[in-house]
N, C-alpha and C positions, 0 to 999 in steps of 0.2 A: 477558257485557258487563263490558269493566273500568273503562270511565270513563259517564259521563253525557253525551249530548249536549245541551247549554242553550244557551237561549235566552231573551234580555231582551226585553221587553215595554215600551217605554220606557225611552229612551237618556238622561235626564239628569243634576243632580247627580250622585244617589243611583247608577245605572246606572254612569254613568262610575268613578264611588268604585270600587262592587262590580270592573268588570273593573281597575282599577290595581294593586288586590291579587290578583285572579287569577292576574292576569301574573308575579306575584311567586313563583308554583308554591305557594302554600302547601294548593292543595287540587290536586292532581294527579287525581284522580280526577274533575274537572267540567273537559269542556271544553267552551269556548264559541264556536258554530257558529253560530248566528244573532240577529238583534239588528233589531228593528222600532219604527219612530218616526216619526213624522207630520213631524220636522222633515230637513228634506234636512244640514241642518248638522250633527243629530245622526247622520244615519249615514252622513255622511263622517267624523267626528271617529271612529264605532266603527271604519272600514276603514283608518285612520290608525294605530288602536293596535292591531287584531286584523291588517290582512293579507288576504292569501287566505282564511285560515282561516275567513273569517266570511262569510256572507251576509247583504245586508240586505232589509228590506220596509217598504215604507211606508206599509203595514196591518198591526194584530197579525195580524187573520184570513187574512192571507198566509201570517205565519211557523207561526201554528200549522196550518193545513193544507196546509205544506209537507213534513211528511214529514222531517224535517231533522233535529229534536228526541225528546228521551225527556223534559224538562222544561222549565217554564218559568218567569219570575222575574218576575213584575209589580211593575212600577216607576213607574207613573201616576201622573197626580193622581186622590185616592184616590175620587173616584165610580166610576172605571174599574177598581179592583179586581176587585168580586164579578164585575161582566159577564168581564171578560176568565178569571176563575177559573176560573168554572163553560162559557167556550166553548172554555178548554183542554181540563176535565177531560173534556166530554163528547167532546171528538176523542180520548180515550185518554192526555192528558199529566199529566204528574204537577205539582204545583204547589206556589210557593212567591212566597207574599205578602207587601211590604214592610207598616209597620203604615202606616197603620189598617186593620183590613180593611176597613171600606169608609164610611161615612158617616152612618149610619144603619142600626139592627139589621135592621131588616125587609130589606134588602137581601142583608146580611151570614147572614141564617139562611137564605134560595135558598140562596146559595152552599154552606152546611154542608149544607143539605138534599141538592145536588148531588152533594157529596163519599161523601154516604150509599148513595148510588144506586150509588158507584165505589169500594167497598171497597178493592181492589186498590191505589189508585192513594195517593203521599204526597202527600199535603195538608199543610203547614206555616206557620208564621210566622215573619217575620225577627224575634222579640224575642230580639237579639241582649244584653239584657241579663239575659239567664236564666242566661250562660256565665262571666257576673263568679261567679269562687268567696266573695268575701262574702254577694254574696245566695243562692246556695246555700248554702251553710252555715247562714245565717239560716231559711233557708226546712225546714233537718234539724232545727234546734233548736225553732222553733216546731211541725213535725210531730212531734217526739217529745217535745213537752209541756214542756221544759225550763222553760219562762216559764208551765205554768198554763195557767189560763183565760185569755184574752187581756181586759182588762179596757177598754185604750186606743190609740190608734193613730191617730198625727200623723207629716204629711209635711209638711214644705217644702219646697217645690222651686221658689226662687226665683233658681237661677241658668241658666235659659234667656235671656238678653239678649239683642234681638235690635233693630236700630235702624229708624229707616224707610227708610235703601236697601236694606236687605235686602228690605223686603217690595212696593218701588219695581222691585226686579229682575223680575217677573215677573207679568203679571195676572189670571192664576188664583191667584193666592196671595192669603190670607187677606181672600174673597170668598165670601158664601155660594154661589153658583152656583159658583164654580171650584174650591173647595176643602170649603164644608162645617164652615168653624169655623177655631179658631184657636190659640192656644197649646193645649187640650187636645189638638184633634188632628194636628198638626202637631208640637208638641217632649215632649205627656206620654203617650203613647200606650205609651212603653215604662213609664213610672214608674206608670201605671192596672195596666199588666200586672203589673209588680210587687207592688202596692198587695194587688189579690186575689189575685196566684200565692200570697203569703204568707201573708194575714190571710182571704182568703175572702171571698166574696161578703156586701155589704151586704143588708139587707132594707129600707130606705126612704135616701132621701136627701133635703137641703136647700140650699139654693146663696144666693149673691150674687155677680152675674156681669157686671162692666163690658166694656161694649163700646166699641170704638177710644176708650178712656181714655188711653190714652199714646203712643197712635198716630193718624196717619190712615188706619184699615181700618174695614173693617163688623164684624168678627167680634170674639171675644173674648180680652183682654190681661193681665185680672185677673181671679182665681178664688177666691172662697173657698167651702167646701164642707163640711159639716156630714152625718156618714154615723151608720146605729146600725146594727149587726147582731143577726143573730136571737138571739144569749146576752143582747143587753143593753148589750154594749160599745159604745164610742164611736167614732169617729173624724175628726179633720180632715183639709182637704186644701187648701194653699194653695199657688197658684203665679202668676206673671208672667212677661213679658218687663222691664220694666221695673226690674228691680234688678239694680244692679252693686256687691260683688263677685256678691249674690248669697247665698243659700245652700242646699246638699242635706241636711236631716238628715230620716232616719225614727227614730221613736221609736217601741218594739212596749213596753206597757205588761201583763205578766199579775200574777195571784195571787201570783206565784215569785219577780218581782223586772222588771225592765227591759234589752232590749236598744237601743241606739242606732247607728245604723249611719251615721257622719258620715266624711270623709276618706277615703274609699275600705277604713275599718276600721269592725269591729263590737265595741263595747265592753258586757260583759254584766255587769249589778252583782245579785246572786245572795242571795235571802230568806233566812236562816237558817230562818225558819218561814214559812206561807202567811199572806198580810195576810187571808184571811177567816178562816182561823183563831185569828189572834191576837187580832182582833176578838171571838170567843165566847168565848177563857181569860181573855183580861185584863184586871187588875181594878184597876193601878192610875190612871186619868186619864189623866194626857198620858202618849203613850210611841207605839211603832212598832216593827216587828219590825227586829231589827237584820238590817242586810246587810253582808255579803262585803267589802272591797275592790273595786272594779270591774276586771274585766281584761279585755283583749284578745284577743278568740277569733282562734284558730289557725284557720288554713285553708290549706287545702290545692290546688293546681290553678292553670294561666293564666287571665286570662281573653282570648278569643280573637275574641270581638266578632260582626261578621257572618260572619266566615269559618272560625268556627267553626259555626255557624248551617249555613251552607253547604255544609259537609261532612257535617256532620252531616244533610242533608238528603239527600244523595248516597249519603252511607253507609247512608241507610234504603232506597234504592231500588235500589241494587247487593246489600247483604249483611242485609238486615228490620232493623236498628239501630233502636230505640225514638227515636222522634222528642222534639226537645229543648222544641218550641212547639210542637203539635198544630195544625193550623185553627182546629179545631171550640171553641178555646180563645181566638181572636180577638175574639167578640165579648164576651164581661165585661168586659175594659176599656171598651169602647165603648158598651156599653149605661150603664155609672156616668159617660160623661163624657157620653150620652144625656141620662140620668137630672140632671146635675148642670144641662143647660142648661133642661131642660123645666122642673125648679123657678125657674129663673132667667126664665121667661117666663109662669110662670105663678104668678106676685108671690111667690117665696121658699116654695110650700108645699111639704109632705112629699110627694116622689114613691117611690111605691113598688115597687120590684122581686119581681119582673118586669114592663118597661116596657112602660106602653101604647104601643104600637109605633103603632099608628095616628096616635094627639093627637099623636104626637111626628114623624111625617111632614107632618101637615096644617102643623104650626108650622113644621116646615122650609118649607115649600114658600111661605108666607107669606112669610117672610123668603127668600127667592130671589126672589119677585116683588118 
């Protein structure tokens, strides 16, 4: 086999994005053969830009038991993730999930659980912001200790802006029944991923969590979010739609010194000595370990987005190529943006990880009625 045959699972936005770069040949190796959507509009617009080449259905359960496919690209609103995941995988396809995986963990862990039962088969995610080479390189430097113990660890991420036609365009959008939440899982699903691809999983969490604050939605617009992990470290986590310009900074605070990853650059300012060490020699009063100059880490590599993602999902299923987002790696995001809401409804207390999956379905389900 030298290409892939794929197939979208849901033709919108996001579906339409993916095939306009296909088309553009940058992954030669996926070709895309079928395309299913409950909307007749959308799989006229796929046979507009694919051609022949494509067949549509206007059931997923068509296209995945058509025989047609070696893969498939779920592109739903995200309740429809896991089900469509796990009724690929058990027809023998291989799979690849836009984020969120899916809404809620308890859902999200079938689906891994499914994947488990299908060794064979790729299971992936689109966190197409794995392939930006700053946060790789971020992510080499904090696994080979460069920064220490990690001591703190703050994100901003308040430049998702998003107005009310946007969220006027569609009414499964930011509704608990159509969608499930709101700036977390809608625009932070890739910066969660990030948050633990780098620093690791929390051990408790705390929230403050406005809902349709600066919008008219049900779901949530404003975020702030209070994490400690199991060494002891800290960290925040604040984002909106609501602010223009905006701003993205991560700050990774260890024993060694500080990285801050603002502008699409990583600037590393470097301890001469460890702050807990200087704490046990030093004996004069005020003082602080000196540091370094700050500089600008080098890095190396494009970043390639989702269609590096893509390829790279192709290329594990053509040639074993270690996958760049695993599945089974979806839901820690989702369980912290879980986690961040459950404190948020259950008056700001300490929720603990691993989430009580249960408390945190029955309070979904509450809020959908």
């Amino acid at each position: 086999m030298n290409s892939v045959r794929y197939g979208f699972i849901g033709f919108g936005k996001i579906g339409t994005q993916h095939v306009k770069e296909l088309l553009k040949g940058g992954v030669p190796q996926c070709e895309v053969v079928a395309v299913a959507d409950i909307d007749p509009d959308a799989c006229k617009r796929a046979k507009e830009m694919l051609g022949d080449r494509v067949k549509t259905f206007d059931t997923a359960e068509g296209l995945i038991h058509s025989g047609l496919v070696d893969a498939i690209h779920i592109c739903t609103p995200h309740y429809f993730h896991p089900t469509y995941a796990i009724m690929g995988m058990e027809a023998g396809l291989h799979v690849l999930v836009e984020k969120p995986a899916g809404v809620y963990t308890k859902q999200v862990r079938e689906m891994d659980a499914c994947a488990k039962r299908h060794p064979s088969l790729v299971y992936a995610m689109d966190f197409n912001q794995r392939t930006n080479p700053v946060y790789i390189k971020v992510k080499q430097m904090i696994d080979a200790g460069v920064l220490g113990e990690i001591q703190r660890v703050v994100w901003i991420i308040t430049d998702w802006y998003r107005s009310q036609s946007y969220y006027d365009q569609g009414g499964w959008r930011a509704t608990w029944k159509g969608e499930g939440g709101g700036v977390l899982l809608n625009q932070n699903p890739h910066n969660l991923d990030l948050f633990q691809w780098i620093c690791g999983m929390p051990s408790r969490v705390r929230s403050q969590v406005y809902y349709g604050k600066h919008r008219n939605i049900e779901v949530e617009d404003d975020v702030y979010a209070i994490l400690e992990y199991p060494n002891g470290a800290t960290g925040c986590y604040i984002t909106t739609i609501a602010d223009a310009p905006g701003t993205n900074r991560l700050e990774i605070d260890g024993d060694l010194g500080k990285l801050v990853v603002e502008d699409n650059k990583a600037v590393w300012w470097h301890l001469q000595q460890g702050c807990g060490e200087f704490n046990k020699t030093y004996t004069g009063g005020l003082g602080k370990p000196k540091c370094d100059p700050p500089v600008t880490v080098p890095v190396e590599g494009t970043y390639t987005s989702h269609m590096g993602i893509i390829s790279n999902f192709c290329d594990a299923i053509l040639k074993g190529e270690r996958v760049i987002a695993p599945g089974c790696e979806g839901i820690r995001a989702l369980e912290i943006s879980n986690a961040i809401h459950l404190s948020s409804w259950e008056d700001g207390d300490w929720v603990g990880l691993p989430l009580d999956e249960d408390l945190f379905y029955e309070k979904l389900k509450e809020k959908i009625t």
